[in-house]
TORDORO-9595 format. One line per field, with one value per residue: x, y, z of N, C-alpha, C in turn; chain; residue in one letter; residue number from 1. Coordinates in steps of 0.2 Angstrom, whole numbers. Layout:
nu	X;...
nv	Y;...
nw	Z;...
cau	X;...
cav	Y;...
caw	Z;...
cu	X;...
cv	Y;...
cw	Z;...
c	A;...
r	A;...
k	NUM;...
***
This chain:
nu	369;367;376;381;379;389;402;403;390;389;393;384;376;365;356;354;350;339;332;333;324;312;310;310;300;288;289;288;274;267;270;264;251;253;246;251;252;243;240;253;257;245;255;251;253;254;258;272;282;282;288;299;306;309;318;330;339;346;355;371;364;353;353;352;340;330;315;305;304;314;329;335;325;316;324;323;309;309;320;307;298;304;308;298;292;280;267;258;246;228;216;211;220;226;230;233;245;238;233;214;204;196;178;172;177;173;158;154;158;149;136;140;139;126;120;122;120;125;139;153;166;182;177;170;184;191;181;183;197;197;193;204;206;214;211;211;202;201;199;187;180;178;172;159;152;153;144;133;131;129;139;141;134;124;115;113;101;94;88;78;63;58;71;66;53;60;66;58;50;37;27;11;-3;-16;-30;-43;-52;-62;-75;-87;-104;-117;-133;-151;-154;-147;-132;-117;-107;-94;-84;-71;-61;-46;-31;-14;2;16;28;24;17;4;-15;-30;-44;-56;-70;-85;-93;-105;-106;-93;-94;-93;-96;-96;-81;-76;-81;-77;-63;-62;-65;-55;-44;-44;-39;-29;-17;-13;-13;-2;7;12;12;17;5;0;-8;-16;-20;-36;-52;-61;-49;-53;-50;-54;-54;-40;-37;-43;-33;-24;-23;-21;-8;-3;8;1;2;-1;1;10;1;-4;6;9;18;21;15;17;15;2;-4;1;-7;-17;-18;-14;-26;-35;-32;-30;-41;-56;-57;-61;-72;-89;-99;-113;-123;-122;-117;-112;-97;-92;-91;-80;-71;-67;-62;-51;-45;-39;-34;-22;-15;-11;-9;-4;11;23;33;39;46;54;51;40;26;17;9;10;1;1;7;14;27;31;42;36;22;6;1;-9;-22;-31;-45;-50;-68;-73;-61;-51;-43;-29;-24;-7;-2;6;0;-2;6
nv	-479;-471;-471;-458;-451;-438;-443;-436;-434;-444;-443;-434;-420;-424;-417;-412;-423;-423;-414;-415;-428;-422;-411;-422;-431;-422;-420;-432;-433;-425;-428;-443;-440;-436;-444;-454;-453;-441;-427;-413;-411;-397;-386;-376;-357;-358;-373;-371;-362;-369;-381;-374;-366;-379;-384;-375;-374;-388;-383;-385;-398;-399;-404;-418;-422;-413;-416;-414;-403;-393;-392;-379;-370;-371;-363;-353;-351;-348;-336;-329;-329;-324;-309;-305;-304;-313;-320;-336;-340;-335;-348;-341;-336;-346;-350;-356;-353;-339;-325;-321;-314;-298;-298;-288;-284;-296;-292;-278;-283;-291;-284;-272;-282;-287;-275;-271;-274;-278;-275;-284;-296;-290;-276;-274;-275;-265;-253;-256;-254;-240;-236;-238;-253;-268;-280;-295;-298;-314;-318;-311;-318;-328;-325;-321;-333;-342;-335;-340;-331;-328;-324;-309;-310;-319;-313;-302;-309;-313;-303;-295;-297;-289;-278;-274;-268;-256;-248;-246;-232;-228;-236;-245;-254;-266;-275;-285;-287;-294;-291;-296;-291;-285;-287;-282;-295;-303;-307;-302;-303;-292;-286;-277;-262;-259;-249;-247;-234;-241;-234;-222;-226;-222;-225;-229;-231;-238;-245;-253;-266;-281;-289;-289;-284;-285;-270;-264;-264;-257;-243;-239;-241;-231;-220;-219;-218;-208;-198;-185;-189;-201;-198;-191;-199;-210;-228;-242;-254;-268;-282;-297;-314;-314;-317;-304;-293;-288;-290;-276;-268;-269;-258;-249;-243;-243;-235;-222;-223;-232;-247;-262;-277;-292;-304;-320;-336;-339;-334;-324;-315;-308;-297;-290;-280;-274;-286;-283;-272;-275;-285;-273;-265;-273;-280;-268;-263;-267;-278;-276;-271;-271;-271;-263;-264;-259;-244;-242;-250;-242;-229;-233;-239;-225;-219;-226;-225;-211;-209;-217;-212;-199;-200;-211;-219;-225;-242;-247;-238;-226;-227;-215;-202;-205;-195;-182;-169;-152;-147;-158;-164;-151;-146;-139;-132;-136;-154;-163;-176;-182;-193;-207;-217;-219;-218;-230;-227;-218;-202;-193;-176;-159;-145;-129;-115
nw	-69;-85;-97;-106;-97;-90;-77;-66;-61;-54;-44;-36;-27;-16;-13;-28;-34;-29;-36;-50;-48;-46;-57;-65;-63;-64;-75;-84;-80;-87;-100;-100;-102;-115;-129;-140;-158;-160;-159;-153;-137;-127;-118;-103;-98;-83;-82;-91;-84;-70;-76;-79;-69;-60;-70;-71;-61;-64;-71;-82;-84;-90;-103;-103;-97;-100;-109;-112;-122;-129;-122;-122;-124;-112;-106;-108;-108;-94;-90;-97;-89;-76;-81;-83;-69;-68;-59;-57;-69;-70;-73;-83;-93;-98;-113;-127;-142;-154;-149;-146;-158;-150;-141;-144;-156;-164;-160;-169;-181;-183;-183;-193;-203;-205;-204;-218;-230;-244;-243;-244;-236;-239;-239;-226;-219;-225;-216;-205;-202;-206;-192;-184;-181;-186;-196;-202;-221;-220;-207;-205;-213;-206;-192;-198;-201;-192;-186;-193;-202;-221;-234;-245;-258;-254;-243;-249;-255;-247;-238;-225;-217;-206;-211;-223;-217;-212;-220;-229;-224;-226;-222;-221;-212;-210;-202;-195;-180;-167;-156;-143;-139;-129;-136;-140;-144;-140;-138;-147;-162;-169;-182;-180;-192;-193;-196;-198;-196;-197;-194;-185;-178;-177;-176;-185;-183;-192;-193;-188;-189;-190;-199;-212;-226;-243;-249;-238;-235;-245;-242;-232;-235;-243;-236;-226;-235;-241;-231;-225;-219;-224;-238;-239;-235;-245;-249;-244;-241;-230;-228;-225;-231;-230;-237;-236;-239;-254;-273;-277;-265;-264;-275;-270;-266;-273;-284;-277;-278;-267;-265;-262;-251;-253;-237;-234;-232;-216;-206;-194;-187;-200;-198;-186;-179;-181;-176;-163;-160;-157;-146;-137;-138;-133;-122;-113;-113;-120;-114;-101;-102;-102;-116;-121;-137;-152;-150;-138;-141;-152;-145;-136;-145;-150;-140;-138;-148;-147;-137;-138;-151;-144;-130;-127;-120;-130;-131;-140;-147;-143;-130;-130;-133;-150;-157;-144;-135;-131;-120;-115;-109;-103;-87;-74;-68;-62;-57;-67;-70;-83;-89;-97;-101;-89;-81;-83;-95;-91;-90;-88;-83;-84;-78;-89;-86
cau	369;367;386;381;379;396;406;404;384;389;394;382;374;359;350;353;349;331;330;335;317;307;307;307;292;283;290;284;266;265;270;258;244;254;243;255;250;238;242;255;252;245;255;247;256;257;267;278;282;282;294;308;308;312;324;334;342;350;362;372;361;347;352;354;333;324;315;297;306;322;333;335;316;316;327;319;304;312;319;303;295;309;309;289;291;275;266;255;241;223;214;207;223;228;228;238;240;238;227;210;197;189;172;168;177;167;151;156;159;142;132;140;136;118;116;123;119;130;145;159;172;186;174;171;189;193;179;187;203;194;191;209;206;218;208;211;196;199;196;179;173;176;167;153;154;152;138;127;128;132;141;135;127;119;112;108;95;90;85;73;57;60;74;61;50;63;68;51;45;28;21;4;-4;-23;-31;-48;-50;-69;-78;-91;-106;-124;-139;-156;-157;-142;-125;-117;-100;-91;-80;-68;-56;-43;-26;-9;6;22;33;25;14;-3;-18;-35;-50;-61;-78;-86;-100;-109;-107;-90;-95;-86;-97;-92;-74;-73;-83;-72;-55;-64;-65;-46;-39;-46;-36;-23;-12;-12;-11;5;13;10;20;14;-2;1;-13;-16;-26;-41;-55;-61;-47;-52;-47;-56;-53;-34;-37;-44;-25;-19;-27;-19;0;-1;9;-3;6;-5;7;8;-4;-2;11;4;22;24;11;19;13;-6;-5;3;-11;-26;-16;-15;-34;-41;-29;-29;-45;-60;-58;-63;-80;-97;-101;-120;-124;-114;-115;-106;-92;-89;-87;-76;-66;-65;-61;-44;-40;-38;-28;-18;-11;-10;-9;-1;17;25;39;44;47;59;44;37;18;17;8;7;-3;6;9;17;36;32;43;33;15;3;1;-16;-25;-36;-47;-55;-70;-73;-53;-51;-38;-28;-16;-7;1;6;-7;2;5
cav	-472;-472;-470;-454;-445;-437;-445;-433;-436;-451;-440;-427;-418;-428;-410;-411;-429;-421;-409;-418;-433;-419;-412;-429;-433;-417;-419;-440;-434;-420;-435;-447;-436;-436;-449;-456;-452;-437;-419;-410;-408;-390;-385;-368;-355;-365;-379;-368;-359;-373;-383;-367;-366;-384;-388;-372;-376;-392;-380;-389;-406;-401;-406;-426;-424;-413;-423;-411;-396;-391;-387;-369;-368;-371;-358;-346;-350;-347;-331;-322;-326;-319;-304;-300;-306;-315;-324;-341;-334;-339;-351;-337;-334;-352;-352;-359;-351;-333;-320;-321;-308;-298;-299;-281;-284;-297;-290;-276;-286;-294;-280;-271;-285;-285;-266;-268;-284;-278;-277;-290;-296;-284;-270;-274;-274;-258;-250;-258;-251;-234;-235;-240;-260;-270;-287;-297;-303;-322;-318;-308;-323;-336;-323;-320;-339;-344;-331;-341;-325;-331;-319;-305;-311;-324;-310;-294;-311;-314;-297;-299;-293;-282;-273;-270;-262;-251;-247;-241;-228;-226;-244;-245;-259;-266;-280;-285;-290;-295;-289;-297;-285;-287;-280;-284;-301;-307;-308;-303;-302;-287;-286;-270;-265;-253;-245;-242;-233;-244;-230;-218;-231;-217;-229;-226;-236;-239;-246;-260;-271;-287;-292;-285;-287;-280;-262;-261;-264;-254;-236;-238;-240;-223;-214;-220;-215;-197;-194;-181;-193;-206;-196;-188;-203;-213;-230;-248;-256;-275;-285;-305;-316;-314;-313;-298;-288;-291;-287;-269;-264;-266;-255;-240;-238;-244;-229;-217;-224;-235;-253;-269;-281;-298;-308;-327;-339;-342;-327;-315;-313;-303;-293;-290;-270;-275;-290;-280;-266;-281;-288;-268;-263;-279;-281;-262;-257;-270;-284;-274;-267;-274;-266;-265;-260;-254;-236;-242;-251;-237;-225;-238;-238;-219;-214;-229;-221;-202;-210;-223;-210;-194;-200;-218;-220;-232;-244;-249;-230;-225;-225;-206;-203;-204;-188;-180;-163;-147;-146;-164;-162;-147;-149;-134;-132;-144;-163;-165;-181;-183;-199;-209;-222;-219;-220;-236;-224;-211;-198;-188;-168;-153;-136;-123;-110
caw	-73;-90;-100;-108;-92;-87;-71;-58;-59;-51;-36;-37;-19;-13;-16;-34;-36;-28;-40;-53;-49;-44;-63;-71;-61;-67;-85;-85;-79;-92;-105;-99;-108;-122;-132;-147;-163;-158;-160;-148;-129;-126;-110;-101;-95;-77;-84;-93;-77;-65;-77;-82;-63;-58;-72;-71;-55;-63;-76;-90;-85;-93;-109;-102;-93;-102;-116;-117;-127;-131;-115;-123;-124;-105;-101;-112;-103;-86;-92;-99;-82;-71;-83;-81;-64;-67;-53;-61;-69;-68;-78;-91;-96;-99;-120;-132;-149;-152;-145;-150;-159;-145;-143;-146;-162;-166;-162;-174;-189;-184;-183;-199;-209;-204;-205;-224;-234;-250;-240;-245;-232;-240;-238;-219;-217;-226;-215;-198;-203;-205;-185;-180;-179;-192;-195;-211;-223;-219;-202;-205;-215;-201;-190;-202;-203;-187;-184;-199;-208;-226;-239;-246;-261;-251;-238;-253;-258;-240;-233;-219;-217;-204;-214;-228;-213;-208;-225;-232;-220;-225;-224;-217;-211;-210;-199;-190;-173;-164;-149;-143;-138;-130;-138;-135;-144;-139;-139;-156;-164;-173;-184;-182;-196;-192;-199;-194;-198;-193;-189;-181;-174;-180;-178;-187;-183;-198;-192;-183;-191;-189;-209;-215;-233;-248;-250;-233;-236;-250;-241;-227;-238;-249;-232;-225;-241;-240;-225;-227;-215;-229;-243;-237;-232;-248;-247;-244;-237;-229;-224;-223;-235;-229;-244;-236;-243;-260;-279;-277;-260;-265;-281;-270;-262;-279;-287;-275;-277;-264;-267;-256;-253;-246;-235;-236;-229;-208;-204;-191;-188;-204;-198;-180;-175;-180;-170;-155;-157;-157;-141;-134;-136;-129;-114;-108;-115;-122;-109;-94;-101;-104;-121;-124;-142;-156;-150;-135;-143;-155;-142;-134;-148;-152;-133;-134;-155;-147;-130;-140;-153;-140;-123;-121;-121;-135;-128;-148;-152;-137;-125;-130;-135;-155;-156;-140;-134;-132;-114;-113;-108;-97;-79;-70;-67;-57;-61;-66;-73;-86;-89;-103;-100;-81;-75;-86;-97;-87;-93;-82;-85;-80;-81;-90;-81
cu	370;376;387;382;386;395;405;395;384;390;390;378;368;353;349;349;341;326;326;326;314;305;305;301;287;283;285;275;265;266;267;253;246;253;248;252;246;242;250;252;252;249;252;253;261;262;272;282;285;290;301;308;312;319;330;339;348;358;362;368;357;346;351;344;329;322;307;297;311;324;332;329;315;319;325;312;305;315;313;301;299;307;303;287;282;273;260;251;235;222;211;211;229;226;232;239;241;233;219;207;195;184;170;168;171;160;151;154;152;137;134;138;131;115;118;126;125;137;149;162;179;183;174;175;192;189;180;191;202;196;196;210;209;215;207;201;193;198;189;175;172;172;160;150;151;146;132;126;134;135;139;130;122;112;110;101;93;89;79;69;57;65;70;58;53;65;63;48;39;26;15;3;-11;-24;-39;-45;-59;-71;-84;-98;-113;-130;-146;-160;-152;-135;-120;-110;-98;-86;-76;-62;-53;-35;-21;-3;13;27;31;19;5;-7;-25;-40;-55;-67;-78;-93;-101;-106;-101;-90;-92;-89;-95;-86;-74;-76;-78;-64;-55;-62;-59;-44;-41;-41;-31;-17;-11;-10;-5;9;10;16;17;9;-3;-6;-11;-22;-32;-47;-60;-59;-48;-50;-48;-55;-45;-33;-38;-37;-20;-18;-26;-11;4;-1;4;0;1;1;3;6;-1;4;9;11;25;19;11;14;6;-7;-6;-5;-17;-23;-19;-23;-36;-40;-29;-38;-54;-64;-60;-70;-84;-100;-111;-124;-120;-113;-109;-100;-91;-87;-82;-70;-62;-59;-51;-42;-35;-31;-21;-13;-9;-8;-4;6;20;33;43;46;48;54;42;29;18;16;5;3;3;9;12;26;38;36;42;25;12;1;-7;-17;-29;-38;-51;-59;-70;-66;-49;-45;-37;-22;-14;-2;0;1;-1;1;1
cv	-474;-470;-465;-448;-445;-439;-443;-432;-439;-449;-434;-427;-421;-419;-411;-414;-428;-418;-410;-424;-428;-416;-419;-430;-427;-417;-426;-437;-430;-424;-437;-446;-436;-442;-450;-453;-447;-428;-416;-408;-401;-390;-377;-366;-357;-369;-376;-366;-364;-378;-381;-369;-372;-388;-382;-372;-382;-388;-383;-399;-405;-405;-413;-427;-420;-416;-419;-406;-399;-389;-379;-365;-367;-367;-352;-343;-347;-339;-324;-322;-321;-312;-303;-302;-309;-322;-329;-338;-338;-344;-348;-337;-342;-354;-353;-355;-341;-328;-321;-313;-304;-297;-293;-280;-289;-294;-284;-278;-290;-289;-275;-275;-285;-280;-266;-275;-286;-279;-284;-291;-293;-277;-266;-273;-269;-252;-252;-255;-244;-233;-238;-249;-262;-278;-290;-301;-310;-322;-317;-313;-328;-331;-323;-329;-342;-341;-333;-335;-326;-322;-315;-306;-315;-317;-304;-301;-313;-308;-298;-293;-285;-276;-270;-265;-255;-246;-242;-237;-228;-233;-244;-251;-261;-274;-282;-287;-289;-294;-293;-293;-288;-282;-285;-291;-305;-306;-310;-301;-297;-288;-276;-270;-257;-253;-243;-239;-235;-238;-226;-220;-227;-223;-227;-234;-235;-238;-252;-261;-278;-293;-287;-288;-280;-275;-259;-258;-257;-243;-235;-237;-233;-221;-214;-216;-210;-195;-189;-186;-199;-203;-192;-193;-211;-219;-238;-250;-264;-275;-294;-306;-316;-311;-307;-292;-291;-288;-278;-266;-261;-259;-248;-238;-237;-235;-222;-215;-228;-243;-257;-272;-287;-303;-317;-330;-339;-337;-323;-313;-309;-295;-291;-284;-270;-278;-286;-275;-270;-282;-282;-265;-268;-279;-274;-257;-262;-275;-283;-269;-271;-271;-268;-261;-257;-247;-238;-245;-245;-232;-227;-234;-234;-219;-218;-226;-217;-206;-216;-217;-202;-195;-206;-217;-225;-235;-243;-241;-225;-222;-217;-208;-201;-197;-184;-171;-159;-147;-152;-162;-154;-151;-144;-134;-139;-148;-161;-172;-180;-190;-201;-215;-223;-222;-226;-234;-218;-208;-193;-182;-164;-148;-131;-120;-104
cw	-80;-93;-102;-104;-90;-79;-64;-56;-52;-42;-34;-28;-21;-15;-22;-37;-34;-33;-47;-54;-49;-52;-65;-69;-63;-76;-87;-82;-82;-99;-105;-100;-112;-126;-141;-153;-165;-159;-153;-140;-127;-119;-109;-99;-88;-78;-89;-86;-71;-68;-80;-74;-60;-62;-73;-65;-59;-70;-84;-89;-88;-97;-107;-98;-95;-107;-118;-122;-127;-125;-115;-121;-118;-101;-106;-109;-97;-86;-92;-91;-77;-74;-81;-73;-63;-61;-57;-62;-70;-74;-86;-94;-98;-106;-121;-140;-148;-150;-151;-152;-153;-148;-146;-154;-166;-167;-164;-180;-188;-187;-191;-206;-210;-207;-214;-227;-240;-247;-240;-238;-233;-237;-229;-217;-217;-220;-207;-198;-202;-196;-181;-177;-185;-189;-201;-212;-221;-212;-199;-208;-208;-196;-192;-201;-197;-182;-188;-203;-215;-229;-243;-252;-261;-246;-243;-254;-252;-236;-230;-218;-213;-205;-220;-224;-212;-212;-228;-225;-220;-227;-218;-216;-207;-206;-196;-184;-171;-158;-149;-139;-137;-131;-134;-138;-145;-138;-146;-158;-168;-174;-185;-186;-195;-196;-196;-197;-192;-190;-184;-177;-172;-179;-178;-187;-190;-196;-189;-188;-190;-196;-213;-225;-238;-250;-243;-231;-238;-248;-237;-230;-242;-243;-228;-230;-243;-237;-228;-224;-221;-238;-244;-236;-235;-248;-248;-238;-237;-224;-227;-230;-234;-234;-240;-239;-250;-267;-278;-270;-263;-268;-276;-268;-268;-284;-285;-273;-271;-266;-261;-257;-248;-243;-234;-229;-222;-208;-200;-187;-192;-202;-188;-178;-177;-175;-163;-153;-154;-148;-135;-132;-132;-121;-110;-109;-115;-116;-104;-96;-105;-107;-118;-128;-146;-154;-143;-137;-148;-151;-137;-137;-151;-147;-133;-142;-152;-140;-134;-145;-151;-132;-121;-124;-125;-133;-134;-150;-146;-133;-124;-134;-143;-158;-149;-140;-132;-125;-113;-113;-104;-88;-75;-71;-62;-61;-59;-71;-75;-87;-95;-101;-95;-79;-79;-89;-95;-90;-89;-86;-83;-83;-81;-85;-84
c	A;A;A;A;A;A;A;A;A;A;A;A;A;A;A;A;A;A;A;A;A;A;A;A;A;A;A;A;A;A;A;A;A;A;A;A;A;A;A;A;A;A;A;A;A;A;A;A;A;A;A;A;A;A;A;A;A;A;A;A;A;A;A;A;A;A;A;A;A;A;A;A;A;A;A;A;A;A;A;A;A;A;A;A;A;A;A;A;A;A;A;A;A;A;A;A;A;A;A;A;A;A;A;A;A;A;A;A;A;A;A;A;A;A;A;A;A;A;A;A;A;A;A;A;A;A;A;A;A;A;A;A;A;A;A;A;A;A;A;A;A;A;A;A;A;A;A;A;A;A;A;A;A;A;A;A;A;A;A;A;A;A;A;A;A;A;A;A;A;A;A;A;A;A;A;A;A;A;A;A;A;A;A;A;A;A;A;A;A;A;A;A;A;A;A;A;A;A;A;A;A;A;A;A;A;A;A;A;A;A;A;A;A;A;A;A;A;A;A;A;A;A;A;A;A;A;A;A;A;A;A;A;A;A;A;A;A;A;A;A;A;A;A;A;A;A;A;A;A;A;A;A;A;A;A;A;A;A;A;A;A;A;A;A;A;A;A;A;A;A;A;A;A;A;A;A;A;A;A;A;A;A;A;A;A;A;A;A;A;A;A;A;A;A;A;A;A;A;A;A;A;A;A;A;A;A;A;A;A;A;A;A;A;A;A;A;A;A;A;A;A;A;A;A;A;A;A;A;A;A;A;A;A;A;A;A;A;A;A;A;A;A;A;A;A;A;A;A;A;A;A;A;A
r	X;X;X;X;X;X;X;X;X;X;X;X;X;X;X;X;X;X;X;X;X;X;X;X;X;X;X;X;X;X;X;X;X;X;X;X;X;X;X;X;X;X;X;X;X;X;X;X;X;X;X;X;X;X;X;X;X;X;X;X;X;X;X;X;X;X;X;X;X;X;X;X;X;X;X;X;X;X;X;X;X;X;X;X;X;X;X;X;X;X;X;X;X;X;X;X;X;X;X;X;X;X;X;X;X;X;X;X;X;X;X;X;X;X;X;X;X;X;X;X;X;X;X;X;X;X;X;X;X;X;X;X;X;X;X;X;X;X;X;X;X;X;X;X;X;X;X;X;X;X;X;X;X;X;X;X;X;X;X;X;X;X;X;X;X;X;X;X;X;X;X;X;X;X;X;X;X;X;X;X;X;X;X;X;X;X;X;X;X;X;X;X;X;X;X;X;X;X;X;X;X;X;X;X;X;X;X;X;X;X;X;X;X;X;X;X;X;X;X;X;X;X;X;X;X;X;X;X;X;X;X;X;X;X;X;X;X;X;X;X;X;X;X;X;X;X;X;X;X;X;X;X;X;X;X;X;X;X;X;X;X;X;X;X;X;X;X;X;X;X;X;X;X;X;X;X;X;X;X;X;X;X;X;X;X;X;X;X;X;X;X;X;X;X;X;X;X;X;X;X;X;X;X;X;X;X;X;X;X;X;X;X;X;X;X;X;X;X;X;X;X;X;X;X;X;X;X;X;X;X;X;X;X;X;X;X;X;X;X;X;X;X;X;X;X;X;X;X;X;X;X;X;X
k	1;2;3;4;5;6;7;8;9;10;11;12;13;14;15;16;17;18;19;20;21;22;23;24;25;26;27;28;29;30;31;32;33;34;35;36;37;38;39;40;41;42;43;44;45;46;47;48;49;50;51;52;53;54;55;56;57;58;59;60;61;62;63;64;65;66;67;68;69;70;71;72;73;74;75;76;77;78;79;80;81;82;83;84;85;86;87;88;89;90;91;92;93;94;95;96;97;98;99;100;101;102;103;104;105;106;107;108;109;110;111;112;113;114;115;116;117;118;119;120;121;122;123;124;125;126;127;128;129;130;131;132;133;134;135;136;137;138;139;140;141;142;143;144;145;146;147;148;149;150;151;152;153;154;155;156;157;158;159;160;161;162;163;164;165;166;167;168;169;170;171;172;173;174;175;176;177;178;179;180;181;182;183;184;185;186;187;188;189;190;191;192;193;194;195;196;197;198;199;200;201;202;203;204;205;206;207;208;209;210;211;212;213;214;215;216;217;218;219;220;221;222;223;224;225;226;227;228;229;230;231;232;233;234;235;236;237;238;239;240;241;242;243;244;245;246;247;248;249;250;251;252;253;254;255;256;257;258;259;260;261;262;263;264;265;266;267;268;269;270;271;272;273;274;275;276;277;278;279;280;281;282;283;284;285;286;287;288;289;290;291;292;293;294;295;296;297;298;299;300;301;302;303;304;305;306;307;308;309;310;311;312;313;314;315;316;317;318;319;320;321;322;323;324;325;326;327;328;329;330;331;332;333;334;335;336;337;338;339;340;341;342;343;344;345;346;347;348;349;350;351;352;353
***
């Protein structure tokens, strides 16, 4: 026995002397992790729990075997559990440290930062505070932080495309796309040039030609930019580099207070809601009929305009019909079906009463 340990050790109950290994041997293999020179051993809940329990039994011995805390520490531990009568807890609840962020906070302070570029870290925190959550600055940056979302005068100079979209309401947006069509010396290419309006996802067909050449361009951008739907909803006009659009087609939208903006080379992601409509006519419309002759593809492509901005349902635009007809949203009368292009496009509706 060591010289320090009092006398009557020397006699202690064979139970005690059990007690007594049984911590040490739980103490020595929670040490045994304890790598030298390395940070402090996190213990979890569990081993706080497991060793207030074993070393409260030995009393005023502690002080002489415990050696991973403070004895006091030990029965401080032993303490709380009693008092919250807590039973071991599972592994989620095995942290060190203090409570984290939750996530809901987190994804908050995400999404505010996103929806508002000028927003400092102070700002966010005042307008958290607003809604009952107390969370300092330097926690918002290491969130922001760790989200790759830089600080706000990195992110007022990195606004994203899709926030400009969302920002300008009336931005239009111009594209071709090719049908191939048999006539009666062959098999011949068109060029169709149509129009859209990103919001309300409105789309006007221009024309179809063989030879889109720049008096063509330029009759068809005269007779778009008549409409009353574009002269109302003056704003911007994105297309792609292609020398089609050229100096003077710009100028007729220029000429009626519309900004063009051409987007940079290889991009058909700036020009996402044209793409989609190209993808839409072909695959529900184009692909499944055997034109022959430009009258038949014109009427093609009239029959999918009227049903595309009256009859079809838009998912991007909380899946309702852009402009639909008057009787749409009746829940009484009989279901009846209208068709376009022999059954190809079907709309269905109630008959007024």
């Amino acid at each position: 026995m060591s010289p320090h340990l009092p006398l009557n050790l020397q006699q202690a109950s064979h139970i005690l002397l059990i007690q007594i290994i049984t911590y040490l041997l739980l103490e020595n293999q929670k040490l045994s992790k304890w790598i030298p020179g390395h940070c402090r051993q996190k213990l979890t809940n569990t081993d706080r729990m497991l060793l207030s329990k074993l070393a409260h039994p030995l009393g005023p011995l502690r002080k002489y075997f415990v050696s991973i805390v403070h004895p006091k520490t030990i029965e401080k531990w032993f303490r709380r559990f009693v008092l919250k009568k807590q039973n071991p807890p599972s592994d989620k609840n095995n942290y060190v440290g203090r409570p984290g962020i939750p996530n809901k906070i987190r994804k908050l302070v995400i999404s505010i930062a996103r929806e508002n570029t000028s927003w400092g870290y102070e700002k966010i925190a005042g307008v958290l505070a607003n809604l009952g959550f107390s969370i300092s600055h330097q926690s918002i940056g290491n969130i922001l932080s760790n989200a790759n979302i830089p600080p706000s005068p990195e992110r007022k100079l990195s606004s994203s495309w899709h926030r400009f979209l969302k920002t300008h309401k009336h931005v239009w947006a111009t594209d071709f796309f090719t049908k191939e069509v048999w006539e009666l010396s062959g098999l011949k290419t068109y060029y169709i040039l149509f129009f859209i309006h990103i919001k309300s996802r409105k789309i006007f067909i221009a024309g179809a030609t063989e030879f889109p050449k720049e008096a063509w361009m330029l009759q068809h951008a005269r007779n778009i930019s008549s409409r009353d739907e574009f002269l109302d909803n003056i704003g911007f006009l994105i297309h792609d580099r292609d020398s089609k659009y050229s100096h003077a087609f710009g100028k007729v939208f220029s000429d009626i207070g519309f900004d063009t903006i051409r987007l940079p080379k290889r991009s058909p992601n700036l020009n996402a809601f044209a793409e989609r409509f190209v993808l839409s006519i072909k695959s529900e419309c184009l692909d499944h009929l055997l034109l022959l002759g430009e009258c038949s593809l014109i009427r093609a492509l009239r029959e999918y305009e009227a049903f595309y901005n009256t009859e079809r349902n838009h998912q991007g635009i909380d899946n309702v019909i852009p402009f639909p007809k008057d009787h749409v949203g009746q829940n009484c009368g009989e279901i009846k079906k209208s068709f376009r292009l022999g059954g190809l496009l079907n709309y269905y509706y109630r008959q007024a009463a």
